[in-house]
C-alpha positions in Angstrom: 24.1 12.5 6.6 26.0 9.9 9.1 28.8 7.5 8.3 27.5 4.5 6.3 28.8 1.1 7.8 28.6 0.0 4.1 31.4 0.2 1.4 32.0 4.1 0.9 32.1 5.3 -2.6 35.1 7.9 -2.9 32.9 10.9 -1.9 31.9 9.1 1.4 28.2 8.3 0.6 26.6 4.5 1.0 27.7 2.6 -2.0 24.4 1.0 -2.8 25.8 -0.8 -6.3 24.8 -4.3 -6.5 27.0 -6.7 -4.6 27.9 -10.2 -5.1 27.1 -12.8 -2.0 29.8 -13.3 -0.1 32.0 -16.6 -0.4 32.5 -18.2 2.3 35.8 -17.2 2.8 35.1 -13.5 2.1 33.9 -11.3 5.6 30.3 -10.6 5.3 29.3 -7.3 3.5 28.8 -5.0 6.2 25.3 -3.3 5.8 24.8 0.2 5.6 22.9 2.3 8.4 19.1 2.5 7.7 15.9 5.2 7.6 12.8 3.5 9.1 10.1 5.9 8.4 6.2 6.2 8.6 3.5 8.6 8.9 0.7 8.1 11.6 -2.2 9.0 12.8 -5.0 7.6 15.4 -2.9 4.9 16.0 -3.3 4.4 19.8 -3.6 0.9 19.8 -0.7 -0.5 17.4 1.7 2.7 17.2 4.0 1.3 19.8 4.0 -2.7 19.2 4.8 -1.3 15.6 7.5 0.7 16.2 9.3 -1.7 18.5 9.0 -4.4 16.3 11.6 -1.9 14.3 13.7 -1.2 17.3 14.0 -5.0 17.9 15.0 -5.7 14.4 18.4 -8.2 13.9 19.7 -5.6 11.8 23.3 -5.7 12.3 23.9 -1.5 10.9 23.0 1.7 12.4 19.2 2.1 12.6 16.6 5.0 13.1 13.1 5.6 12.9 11.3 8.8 11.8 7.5 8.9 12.9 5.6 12.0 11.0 2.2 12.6 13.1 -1.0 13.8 11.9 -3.4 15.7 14.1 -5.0 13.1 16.1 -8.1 12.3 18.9 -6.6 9.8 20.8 -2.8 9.3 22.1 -1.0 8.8 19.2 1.1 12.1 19.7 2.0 11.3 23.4 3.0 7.6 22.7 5.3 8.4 20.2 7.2 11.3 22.7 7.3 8.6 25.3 8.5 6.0 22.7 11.5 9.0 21.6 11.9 9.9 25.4 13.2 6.1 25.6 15.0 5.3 22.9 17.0 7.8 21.2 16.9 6.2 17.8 13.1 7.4 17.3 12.5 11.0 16.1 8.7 12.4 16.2 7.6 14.9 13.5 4.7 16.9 12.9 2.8 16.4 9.7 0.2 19.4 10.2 -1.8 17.7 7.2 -2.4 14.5 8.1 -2.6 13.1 4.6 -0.2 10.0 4.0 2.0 11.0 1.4 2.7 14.4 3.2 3.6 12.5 6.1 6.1 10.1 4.4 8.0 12.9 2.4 8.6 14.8 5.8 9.8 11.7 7.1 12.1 10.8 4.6 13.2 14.3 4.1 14.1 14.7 7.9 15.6 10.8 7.8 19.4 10.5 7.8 20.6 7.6 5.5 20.4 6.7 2.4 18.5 3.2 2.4 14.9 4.3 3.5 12.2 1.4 4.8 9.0 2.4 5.0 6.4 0.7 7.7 3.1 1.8 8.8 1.9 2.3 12.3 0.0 -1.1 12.3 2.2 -3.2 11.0 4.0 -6.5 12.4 6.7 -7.3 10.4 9.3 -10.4 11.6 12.6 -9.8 13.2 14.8 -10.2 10.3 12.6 -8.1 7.2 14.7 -5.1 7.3 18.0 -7.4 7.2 16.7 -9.3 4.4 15.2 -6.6 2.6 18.3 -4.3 2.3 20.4 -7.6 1.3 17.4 -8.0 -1.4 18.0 -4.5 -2.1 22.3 -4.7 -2.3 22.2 -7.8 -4.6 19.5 -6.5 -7.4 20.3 -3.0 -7.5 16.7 -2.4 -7.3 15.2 1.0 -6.2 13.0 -0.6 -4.3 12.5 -4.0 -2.8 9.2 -5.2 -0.9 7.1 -8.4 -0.1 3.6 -10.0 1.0 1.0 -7.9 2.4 -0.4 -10.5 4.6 -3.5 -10.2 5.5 -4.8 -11.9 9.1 -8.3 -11.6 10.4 -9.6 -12.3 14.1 -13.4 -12.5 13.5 -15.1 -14.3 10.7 -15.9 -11.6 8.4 -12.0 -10.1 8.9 -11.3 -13.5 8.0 -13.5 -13.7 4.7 -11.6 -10.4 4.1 -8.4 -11.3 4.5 -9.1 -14.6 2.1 -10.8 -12.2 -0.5 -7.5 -10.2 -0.8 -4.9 -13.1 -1.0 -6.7 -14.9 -4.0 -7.2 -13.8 -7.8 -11.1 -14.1 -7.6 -11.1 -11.2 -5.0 -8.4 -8.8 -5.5 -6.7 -9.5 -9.1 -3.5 -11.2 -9.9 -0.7 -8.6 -8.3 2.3 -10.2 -6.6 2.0 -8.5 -3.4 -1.3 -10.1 -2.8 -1.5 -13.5 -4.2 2.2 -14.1 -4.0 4.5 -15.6 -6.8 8.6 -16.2 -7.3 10.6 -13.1 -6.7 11.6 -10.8 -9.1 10.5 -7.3 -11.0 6.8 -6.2 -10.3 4.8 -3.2 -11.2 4.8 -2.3 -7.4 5.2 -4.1 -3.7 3.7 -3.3 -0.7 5.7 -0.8 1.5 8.9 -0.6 0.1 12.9 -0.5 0.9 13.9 2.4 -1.2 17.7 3.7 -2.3 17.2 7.7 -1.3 19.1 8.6 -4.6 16.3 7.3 -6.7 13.5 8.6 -4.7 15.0 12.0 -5.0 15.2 11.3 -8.5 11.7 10.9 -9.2 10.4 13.2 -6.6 9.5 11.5 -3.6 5.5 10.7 -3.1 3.4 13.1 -5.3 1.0 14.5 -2.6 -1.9 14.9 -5.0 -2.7 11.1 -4.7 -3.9 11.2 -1.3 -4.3 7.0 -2.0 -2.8 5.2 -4.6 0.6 7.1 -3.8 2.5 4.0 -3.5 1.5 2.3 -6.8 2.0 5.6 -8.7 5.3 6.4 -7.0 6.8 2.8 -8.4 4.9 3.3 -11.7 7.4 6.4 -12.2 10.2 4.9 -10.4 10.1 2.4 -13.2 9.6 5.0 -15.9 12.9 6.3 -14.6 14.4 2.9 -15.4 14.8 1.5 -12.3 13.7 -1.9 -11.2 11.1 -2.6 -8.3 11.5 -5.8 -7.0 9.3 -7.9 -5.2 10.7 -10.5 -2.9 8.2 -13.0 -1.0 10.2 -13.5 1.9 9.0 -9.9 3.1 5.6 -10.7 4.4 4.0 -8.1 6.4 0.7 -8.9 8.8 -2.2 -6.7 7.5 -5.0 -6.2 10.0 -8.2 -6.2 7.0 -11.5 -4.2 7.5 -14.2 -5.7 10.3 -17.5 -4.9 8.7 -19.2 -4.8 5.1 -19.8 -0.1 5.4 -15.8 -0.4 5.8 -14.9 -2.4 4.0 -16.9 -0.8 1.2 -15.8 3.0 1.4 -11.9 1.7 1.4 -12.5 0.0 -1.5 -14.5 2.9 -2.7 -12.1 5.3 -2.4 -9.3 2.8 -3.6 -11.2 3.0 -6.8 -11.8 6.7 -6.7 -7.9 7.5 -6.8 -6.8 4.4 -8.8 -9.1 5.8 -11.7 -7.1 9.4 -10.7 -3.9 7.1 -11.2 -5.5 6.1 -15.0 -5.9 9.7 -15.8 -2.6 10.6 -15.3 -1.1 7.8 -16.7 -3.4 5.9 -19.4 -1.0 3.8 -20.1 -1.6 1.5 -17.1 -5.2 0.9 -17.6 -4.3 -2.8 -18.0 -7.4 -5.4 -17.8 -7.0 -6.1 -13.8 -8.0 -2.0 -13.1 -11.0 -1.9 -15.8 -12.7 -5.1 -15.5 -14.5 -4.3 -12.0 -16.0 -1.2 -13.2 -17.0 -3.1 -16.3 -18.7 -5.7 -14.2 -20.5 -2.8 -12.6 -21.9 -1.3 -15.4 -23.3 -5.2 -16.2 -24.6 -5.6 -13.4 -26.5 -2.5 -12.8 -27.4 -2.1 -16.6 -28.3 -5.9 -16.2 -30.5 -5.7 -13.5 -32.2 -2.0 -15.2 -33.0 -4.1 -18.3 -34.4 -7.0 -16.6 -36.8 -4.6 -14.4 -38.1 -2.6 -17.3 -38.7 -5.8 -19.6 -40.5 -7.7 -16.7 -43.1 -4.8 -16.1 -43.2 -2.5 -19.1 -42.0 -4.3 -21.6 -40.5 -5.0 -24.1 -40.1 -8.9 -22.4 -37.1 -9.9 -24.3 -35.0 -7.0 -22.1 -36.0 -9.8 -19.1 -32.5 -11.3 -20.4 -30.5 -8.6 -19.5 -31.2 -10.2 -15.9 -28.9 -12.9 -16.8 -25.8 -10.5 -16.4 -26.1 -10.1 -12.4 -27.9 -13.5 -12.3 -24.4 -15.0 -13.9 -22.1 -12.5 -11.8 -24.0 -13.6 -8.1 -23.6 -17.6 -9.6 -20.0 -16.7 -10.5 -18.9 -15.1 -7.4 -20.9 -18.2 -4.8 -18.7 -20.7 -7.0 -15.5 -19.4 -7.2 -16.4 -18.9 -3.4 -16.7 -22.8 -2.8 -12.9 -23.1 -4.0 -11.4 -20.1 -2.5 -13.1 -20.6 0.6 -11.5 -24.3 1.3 -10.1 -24.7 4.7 -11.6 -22.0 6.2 -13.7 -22.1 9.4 -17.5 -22.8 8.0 -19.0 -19.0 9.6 -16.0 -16.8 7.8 -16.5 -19.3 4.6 -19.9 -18.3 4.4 -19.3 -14.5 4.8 -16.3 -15.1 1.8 -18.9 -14.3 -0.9 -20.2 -11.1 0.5 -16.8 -9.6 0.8 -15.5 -10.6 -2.7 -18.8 -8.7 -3.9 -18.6 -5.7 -1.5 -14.7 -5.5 -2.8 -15.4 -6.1 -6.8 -18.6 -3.5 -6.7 -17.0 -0.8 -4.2 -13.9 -0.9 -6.2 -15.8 -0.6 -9.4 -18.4 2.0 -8.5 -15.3 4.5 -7.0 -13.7 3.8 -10.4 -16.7 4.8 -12.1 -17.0 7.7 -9.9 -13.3 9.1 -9.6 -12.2 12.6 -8.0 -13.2 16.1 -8.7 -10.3 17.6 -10.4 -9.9 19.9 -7.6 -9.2 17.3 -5.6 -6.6 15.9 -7.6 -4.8 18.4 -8.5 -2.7 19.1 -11.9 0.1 16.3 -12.9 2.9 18.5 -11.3 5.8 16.3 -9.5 6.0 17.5 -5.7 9.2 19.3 -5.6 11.4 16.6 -3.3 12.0 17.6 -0.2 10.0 20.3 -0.4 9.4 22.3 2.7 6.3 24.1 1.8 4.7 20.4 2.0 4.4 20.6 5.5 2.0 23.7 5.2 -0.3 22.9 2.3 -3.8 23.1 3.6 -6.0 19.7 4.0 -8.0 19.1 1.4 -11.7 18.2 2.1 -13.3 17.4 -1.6 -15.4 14.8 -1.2 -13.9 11.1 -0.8 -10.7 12.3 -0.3 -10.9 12.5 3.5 -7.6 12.0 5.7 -6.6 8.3 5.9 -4.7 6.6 8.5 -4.4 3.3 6.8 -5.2 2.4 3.1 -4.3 -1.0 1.5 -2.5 -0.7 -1.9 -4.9 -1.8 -4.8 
């Protein structure tokens, strides 16, 4: 572990205690050296914009960045050694698996400090986040601080997309999405994390190949820490370009935040169950009305009413979320918020074998044998590169 440029506790390590804001006779707080760390894979295109939006940070402490790679097709292996052959601040890992939260407990295991800032390999995040992120994180004592996913489309459906998840009618209420005042929150996206309290809990649990974020704050707060969201960390989210995409993340979303429920029931709040409740309208909706119009009996014709009031719902609430938006994304909003709300639902419904989730057994943290443990291939489980929180 290297020097801290922060206040030393007596043993030498960061003293990561909340701090007061300096007056403005006091010296600034001098921040302490920072772990930026994220796991890639088939990220040719963004890989190196995104790290040296890092490198080019304000941040006035020492910095690093640890990049785990996944087996890849394209460069993304070759761009990071030239990235690291430049600047010696970047260290390149292997992470034989692939799978996200593999990839980020390497990282972090093999990262230096003791305040750890997690980015992904498409991200654009502005020049002062990590600055103001580790101040957020002095001044509350959180265990971990993040902001905004942002998300910013090119073409018109992207940009139907990207308005789908920043309201409530598309993607629920959560703070990370829709915004709100700072302060505690179930989870954030990304995350500035203490090291002590990720160790703590036991870094990510690499049986939730998705949903590992959420369910790593859920038992960060079950520790009795605080996660703290703080809107002025906005990071740029590029969102899916077409409706099959679109569909099978939200699908799988689904499939491991229902592996999230099972583990623990206690957050099946209303936001996670009403989608696959609408689904089972719908489709039991639409079964009724087909039966009653041709076999009979004719009053099941009103079960028709249930999709009939969920298509009228969705075009309305359309109308207002869609205002300001160029007319062709506004009139592709609808289809999204309905591939989103039924995708989510139906991998909900669905879930994972429980082969592919494994037993509720905390990954050991940092545990070596991570780095060897076999890809998984049960069916929607699949190796992803990039995976929006739910």
């Amino acid at each position: 572990m290297s020097p801290s440029t922060s206040p030393s506790a007596p043993d030498g390590t960061h003293d990561l205690s909340p701090v007061s804001p300096p007056s403005d006779a006091s010296p600034p707080v001098a921040l302490p050296a920072v772990s930026v760390f994220l796991t890639v894979r088939e990220e040719e295109r963004h890989l190196t914009a995104a790290v040296e939006q890092v490198l080019d940070q304000d941040y006035p402490g020492e910095l690093e960045v640890v990049v785990a790679v996944g087996p890849s097709h394209d460069r993304t292996r070759a761009i990071a050694d030239e990235i690291a052959a430049r600047d010696p601040r970047v260290r390149v890992l292997d992470n034989p698996t692939g799978l996200t939260p593999c990839g980020l407990n390497i990282a972090v295991a093999a990262a230096a400090h003791d305040v750890l800032v997690r980015v992904d390999g498409h991200s654009e995040i502005d020049r002062d986040y990590v600055r103001v992120a580790v101040e957020a994180l002095l001044e509350t004592g959180a265990a971990n601080v993040g902001g905004l996913m942002v998300p910013v489309g090119t073409t018109p459906f992207e940009e139907a997309v990207a308005r789908a998840m920043s309201s409530r009618l598309g993607i629920g209420a959560a703070s990370f999405h829709t915004g709100g005042e700072a302060g505690p929150a179930p989870t954030v996206y990304l995350g500035v994390f203490r090291r002590d309290a990720l160790e703590r809990v036991g870094g990510y649990d690499e049986h939730f190949v998705r949903a590992q974020d959420w369910e790593l704050n859920h038992r960060l707060r079950e520790n009795g820490e605080v996660v703290w969201f703080d809107p002025r960390l906005a990071v740029t989210y590029r969102p899916r370009g077409d409706v099959r995409s679109l569909a099978r993340q939200f699908f799988r979303s689904g499939q491991w935040r229902r592996q999230v429920v099972r583990h623990h029931p206690e957050t099946a709040g209303l936001r996670y169950l009403t989608p696959p409740a609408a689904v089972v309208g719908i489709v039991g909706g639409a079964v009724l009305g087909v039966v009653g119009a041709t076999v009979g009996p004719t009053w099941l014709v009103a079960g028709a009413a249930v999709p009939a009031a969920y298509v009228v719902g969705v075009l309305a609430g359309s109308v207002v979320v869609g205002r300001g938006m160029r007319p062709a994304a506004r009139l592709r909003l609808p289809a999204a918020i309905a591939t989103m709300h039924v995708a989510w639902g139906s991998g909900f419904l669905r879930g994972v074998g429980r082969e592919a989730g494994g037993s509720r057994a905390s990954v050991l943290y940092p545990d070596p044998a991570n780095a060897s443990r076999p890809a998984r291939s049960a069916a929607g489980e699949g190796i992803n590169r990039h995976s929006a929180e739910d």
